[in-house]
C-alpha positions in Angstrom: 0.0 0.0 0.0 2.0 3.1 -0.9 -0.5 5.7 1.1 -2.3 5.4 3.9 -4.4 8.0 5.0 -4.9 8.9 8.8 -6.7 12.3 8.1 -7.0 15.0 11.2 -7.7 18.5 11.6 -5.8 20.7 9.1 -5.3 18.6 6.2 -5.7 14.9 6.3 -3.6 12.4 8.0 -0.9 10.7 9.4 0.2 7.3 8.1 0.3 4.0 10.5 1.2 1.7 8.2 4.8 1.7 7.8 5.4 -0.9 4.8 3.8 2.2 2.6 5.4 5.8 2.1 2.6 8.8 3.2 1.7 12.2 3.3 2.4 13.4 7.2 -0.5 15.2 7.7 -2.0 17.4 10.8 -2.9 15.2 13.7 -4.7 17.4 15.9 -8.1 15.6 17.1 -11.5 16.2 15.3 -14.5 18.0 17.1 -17.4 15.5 18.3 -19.8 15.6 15.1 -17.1 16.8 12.8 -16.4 14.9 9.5 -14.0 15.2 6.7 -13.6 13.3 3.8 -11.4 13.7 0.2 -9.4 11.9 -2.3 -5.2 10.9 -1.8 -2.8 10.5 -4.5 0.7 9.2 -4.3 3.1 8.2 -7.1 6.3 6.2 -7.2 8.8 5.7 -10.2 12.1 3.5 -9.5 14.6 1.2 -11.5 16.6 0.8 -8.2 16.3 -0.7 -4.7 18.4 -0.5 -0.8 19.3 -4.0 -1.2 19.9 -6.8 2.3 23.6 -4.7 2.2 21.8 -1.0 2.4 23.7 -0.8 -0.9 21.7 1.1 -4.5 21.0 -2.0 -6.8 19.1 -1.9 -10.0 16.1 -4.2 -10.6 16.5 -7.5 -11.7 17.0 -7.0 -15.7 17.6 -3.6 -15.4 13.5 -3.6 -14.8 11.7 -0.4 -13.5 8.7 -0.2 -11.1 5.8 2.2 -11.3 2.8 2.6 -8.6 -0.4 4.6 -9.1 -2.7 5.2 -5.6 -5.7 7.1 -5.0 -6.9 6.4 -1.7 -11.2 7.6 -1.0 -10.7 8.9 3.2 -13.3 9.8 5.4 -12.5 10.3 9.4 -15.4 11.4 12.0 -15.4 12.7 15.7 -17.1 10.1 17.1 -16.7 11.4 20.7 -14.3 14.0 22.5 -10.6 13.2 22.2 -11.7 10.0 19.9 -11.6 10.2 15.8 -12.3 7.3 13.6 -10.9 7.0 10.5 -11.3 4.7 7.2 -9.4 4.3 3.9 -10.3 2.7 0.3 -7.7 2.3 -1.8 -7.5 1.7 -5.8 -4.0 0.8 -6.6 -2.3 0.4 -10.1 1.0 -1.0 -10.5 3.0 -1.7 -13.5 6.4 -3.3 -14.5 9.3 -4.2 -16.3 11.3 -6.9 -16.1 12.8 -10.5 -16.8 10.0 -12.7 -16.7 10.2 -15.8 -14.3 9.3 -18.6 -16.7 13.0 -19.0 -17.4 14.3 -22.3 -16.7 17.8 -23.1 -15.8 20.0 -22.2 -18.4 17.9 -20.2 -20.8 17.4 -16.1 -20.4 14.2 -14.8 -18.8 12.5 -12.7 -21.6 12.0 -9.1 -20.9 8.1 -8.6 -20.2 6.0 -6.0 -19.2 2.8 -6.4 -16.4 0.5 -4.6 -14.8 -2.2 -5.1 -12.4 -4.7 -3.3 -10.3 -8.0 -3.0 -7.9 -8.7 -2.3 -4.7 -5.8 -2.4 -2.5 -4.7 -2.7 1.3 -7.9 -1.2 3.3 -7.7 0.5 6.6 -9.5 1.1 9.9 -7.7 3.3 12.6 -8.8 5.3 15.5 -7.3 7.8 17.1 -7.2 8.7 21.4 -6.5 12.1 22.5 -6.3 11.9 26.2 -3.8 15.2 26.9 -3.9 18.2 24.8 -2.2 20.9 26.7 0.5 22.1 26.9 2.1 19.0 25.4 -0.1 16.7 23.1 -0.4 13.2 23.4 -2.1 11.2 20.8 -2.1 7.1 20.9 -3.4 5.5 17.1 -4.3 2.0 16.4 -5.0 0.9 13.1 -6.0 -2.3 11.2 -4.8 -2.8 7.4 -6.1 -5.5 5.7 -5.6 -6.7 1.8 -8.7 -6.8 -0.5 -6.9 -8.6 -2.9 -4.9 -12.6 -3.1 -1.3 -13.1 -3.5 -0.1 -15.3 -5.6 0.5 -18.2 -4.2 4.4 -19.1 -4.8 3.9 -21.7 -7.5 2.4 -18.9 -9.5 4.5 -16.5 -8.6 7.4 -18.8 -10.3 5.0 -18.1 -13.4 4.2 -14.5 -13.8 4.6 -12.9 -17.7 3.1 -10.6 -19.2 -0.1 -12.7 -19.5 -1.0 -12.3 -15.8 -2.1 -9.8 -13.6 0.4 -7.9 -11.7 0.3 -8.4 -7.4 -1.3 -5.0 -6.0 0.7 -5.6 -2.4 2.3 -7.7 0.1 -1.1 -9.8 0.8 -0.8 -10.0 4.6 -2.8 -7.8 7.4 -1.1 -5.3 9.8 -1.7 -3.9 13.1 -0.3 -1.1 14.1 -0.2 1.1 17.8 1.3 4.3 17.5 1.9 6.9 20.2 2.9 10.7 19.3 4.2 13.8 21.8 3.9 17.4 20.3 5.7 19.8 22.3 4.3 23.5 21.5 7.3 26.3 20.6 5.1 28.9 20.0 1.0 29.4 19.2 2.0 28.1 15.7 5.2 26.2 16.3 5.5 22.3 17.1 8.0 19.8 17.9 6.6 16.6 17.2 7.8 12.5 17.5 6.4 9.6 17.9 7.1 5.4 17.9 4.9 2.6 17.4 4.6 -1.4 16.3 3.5 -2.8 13.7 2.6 -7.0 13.7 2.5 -8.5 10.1 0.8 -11.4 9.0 2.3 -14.6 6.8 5.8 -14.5 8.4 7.0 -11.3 7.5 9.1 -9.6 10.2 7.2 -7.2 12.7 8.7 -3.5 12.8 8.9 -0.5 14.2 7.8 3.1 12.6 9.3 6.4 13.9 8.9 10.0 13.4 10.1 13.1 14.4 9.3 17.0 12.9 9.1 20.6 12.8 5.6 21.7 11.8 3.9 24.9 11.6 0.2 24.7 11.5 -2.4 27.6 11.6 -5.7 26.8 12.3 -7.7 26.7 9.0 -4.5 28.2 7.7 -1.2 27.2 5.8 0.1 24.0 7.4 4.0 23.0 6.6 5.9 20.0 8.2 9.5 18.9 7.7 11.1 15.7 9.2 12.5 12.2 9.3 9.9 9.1 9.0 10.7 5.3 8.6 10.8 2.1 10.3 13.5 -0.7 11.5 12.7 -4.0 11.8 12.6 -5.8 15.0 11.4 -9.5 14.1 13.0 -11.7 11.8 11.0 -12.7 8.6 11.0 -16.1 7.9 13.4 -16.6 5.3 16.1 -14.1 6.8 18.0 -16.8 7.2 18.2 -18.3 3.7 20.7 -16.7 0.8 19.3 -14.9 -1.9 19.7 -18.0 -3.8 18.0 -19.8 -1.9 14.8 -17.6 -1.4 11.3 -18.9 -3.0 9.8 -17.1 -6.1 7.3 -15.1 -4.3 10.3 -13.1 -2.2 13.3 -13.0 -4.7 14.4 -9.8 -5.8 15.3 -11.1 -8.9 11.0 -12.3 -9.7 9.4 -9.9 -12.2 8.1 -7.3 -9.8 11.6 -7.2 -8.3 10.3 -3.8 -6.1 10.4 -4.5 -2.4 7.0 -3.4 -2.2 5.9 -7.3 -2.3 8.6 -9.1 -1.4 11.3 -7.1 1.2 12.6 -9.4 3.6 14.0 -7.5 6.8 13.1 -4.0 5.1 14.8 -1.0 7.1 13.6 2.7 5.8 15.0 6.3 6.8 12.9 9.1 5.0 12.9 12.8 4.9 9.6 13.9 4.6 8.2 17.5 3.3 4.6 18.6 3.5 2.9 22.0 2.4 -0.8 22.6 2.6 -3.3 25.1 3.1 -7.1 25.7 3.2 -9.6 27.2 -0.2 -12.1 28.8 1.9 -13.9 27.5 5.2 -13.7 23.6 3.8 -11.5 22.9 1.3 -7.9 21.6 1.8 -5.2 20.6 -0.5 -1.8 18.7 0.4 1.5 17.9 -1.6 4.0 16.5 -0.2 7.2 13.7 -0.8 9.2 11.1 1.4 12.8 10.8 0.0 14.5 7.8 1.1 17.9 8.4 2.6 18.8 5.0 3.1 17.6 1.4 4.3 17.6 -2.0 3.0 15.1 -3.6 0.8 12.9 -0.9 0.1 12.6 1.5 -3.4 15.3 3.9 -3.8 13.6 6.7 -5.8 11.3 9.6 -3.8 7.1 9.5 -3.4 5.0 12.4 -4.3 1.8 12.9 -2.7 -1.2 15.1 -2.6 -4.4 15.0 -0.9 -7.8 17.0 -1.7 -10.2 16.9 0.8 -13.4 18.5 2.5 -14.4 19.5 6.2 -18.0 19.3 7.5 -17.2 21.5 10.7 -14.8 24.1 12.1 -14.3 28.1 12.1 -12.1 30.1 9.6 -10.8 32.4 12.7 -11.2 35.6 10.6 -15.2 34.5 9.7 -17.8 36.5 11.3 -21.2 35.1 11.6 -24.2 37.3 12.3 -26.1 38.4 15.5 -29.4 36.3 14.6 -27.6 32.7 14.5 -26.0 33.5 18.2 -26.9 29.8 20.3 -28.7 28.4 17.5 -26.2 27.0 15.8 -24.0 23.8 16.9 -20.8 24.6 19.0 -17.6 22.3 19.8 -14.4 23.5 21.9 -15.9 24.2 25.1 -14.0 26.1 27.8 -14.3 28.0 30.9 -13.6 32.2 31.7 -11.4 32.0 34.3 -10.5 35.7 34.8 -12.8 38.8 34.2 -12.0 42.6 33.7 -15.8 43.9 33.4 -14.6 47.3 32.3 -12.0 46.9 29.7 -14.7 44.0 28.2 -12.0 41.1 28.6 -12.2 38.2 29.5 -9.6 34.8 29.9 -9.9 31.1 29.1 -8.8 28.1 30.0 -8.0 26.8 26.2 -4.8 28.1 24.0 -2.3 27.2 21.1 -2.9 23.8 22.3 -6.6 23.2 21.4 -5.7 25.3 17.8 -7.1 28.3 19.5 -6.0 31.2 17.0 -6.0 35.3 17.0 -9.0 36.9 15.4 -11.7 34.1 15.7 -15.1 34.6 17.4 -16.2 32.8 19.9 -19.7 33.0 22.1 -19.9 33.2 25.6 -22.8 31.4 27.9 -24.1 32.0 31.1 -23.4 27.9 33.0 -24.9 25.0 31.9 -27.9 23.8 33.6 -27.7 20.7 35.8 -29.6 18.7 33.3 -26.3 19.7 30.5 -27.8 21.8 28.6 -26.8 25.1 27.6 -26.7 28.4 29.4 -28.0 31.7 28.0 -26.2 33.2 25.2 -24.9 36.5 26.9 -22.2 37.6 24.6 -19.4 37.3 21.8 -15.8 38.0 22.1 -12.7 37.8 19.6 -9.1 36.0 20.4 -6.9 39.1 20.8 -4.0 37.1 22.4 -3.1 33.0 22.5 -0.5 31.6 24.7 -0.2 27.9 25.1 -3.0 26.5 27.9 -5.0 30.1 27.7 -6.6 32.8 25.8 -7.4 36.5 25.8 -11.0 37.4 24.6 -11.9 40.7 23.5 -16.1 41.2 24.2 -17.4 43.2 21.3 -20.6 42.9 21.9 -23.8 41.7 24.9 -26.7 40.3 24.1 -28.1 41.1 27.6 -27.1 43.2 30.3 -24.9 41.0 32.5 -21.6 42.0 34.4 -19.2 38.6 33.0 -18.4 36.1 35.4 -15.8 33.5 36.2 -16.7 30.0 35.1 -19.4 31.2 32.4 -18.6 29.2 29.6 -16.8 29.8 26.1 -18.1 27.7 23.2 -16.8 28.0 19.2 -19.2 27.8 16.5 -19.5 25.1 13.8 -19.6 26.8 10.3 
């Protein structure tokens, strides 16, 4: 699977699955009710591999190996600090290559295949137990292949007459946890480490990342870092010499990529991500992972992209109009906890940390009532200032006569 899309908050995603480069995305948590959903891309070109040494080798025959992915996302608050997440993938792969119907002693014919369908599905959710000032996000995620690989007899016949294999054919699990560190209302430092279990022998591994993102909220979002994976299990032929290695994982077969058949893979990536929002809803990613080393994986660069839409959130420079004020759904609720009456301010207890930004309106409420539900509508402020864990609200205008109050109760609007 060469994207896997994990989408959150900003722009879309962050990936899980670790056999497959992806676009790092936003991974901020999604308001209860909110939905997004949008279209992935990623494309990979390469005639060379890391091979078992870490050492540039060209495919078997001087081949080359081409992958096509567009991935259909869709990810939904399903409850506060929770998001769940789901990816369908159409994958189209294509090669060229010595063919494997060669017997000993004769030349394997230069052939060219391609396959594809639905690829390597996902299902991932995403806990958000500690948002300020540090994040802390834990993600789980099930892949699982909607397609059969070849069984090895097969492989040992694959020409041009048959259909190319769309992936490795095994299911992963993966658990993930990430720490973001805040530097400044826009500024993060981000890592995380996980595990990944594979199916049908192949070695278990673990994914990494760590980054420098800057990400303003319904704004421009750019990330830069290092991504990949080592292997901590063995797979099950480790042991054997290439030689010695059935059809189905021999570098030398027709696909000859590492995206089917990488025995032991190790992958070290710098990774690049630009994206920003087209109005309240629309978002747009592009991105690329360039290896900078590892062993049995592709040796040439992915480019991604994602286009996607947002059901939910506030542009932060938006105003909305007097009439709609607490008839309209809210998310991000937080408490006043300090009051100047005369100068109209007020503080909260939510900053940088829950994507709080400078010039966004939010509505103020009187407490809930003991049954939950909401308070009088009594005003609406704008962010004049953000730190990290608290906010600065400017009141510009009362839609009663009422002297502010600490623990009344801050609410942002759902556009």
């Amino acid at each position: 699977m060469l994207i896997t899309l994990l989408s959150k908050a900003l722009t879309g995603c962050v990936a899980l699955a670790v056999t497959a480069p992806t676009v790092p995305l936003s991974s901020s948590m999604l308001a209860s009710g909110e939905a997004k959903f949008g279209l992935g891309f990623a494309y990979l070109d390469t005639t060379a591999n890391f091979d078992r040494d870490g050492n540039k080798a060209k495919l078997a025959g001087n081949g080359s190996f081409t992958a096509i992915q567009g991935e259909l996302f869709t990810e939904f608050g399903a409850a506060k600090d929770l998001t769940l997440m789901l990816g369908i993938p159409f994958t189209a792969n294509s090669v060229t290559g010595p063919s494997t119907l060669a017997t000993a002693g004769t030349t394997a014919a230069t052939v060219s295949n391609s396959g594809s369908g639905i690829g390597d599905a996902r299902a991932a959710l995403r806990f958000e137990p500690v948002h300020a000032p540090v994040r802390a996000m834990f993600e789980v995620e099930l892949q699982y292949p909607f397609y059969s690989r070849p069984l090895v007899d097969e492989w040992a016949n694959l020409s041009s007459s048959t259909p190319m294999p769309l992936g490795t054919g095994v299911s992963e699990f993966t658990g993930f946890m990430r720490i973001e560190v805040p530097l400044s209302p826009d500024f993060w430092l981000g890592g995380g480490l996980g595990y990944t279990a594979r199916t049908g022998g192949f070695s278990n591994l673990l994914p990494y990342e760590a980054y420098l993102k800057y990400e303003h909220f319904r704004g421009v979002y750019v990330q830069f870092g290092v991504r990949g994976y080592a292997t901590v299990t063995d797979d099950q032929f480790s042991a054997l010499p290439a030689s010695a290695l059935p059809k189905d994982r021999s570098s030398a077969s027709i696909d000859g990529s590492a995206i089917y058949n990488a025995i032991n893979p190790t992958a070290h990536k710098a990774s690049a991500t630009i994206g920003t929002y087209f109005g309240d809803n629309v978002f747009l990613n592009a991105g690329a992972e360039i290896p900078l080393g590892g062993k049995n994986i592709p040796e040439q660069p992915v480019f991604l992209a994602v286009l996607g839409f947002d059901l939910g959130g506030t542009k932060p420079d938006s105003g909305y109009t007097h009439s709609n004020r607490g008839f309209q759904p809210y998310y991000l609720t937080c408490k006043v906890v300090r009051v100047n009456n005369q100068l109209r301010q007020v503080l909260i207890d939510r900053g940088s940390a829950d994507l709080i930004r400078v010039g966004e309106l939010l509505d103020l409420f009187e407490p809930d009532h003991q049954d939950g539900s909401f308070g009088e509508t009594v005003a609406r402020g704008r962010v004049l200032e953000v730190g990290p864990t608290k906010s600065k609200l400017q009141v510009l205008e009362y839609f009663k006569e009422i002297n502010l109050q600490e623990g009344f109760v801050v609410r942002r609007p759902v556009r």
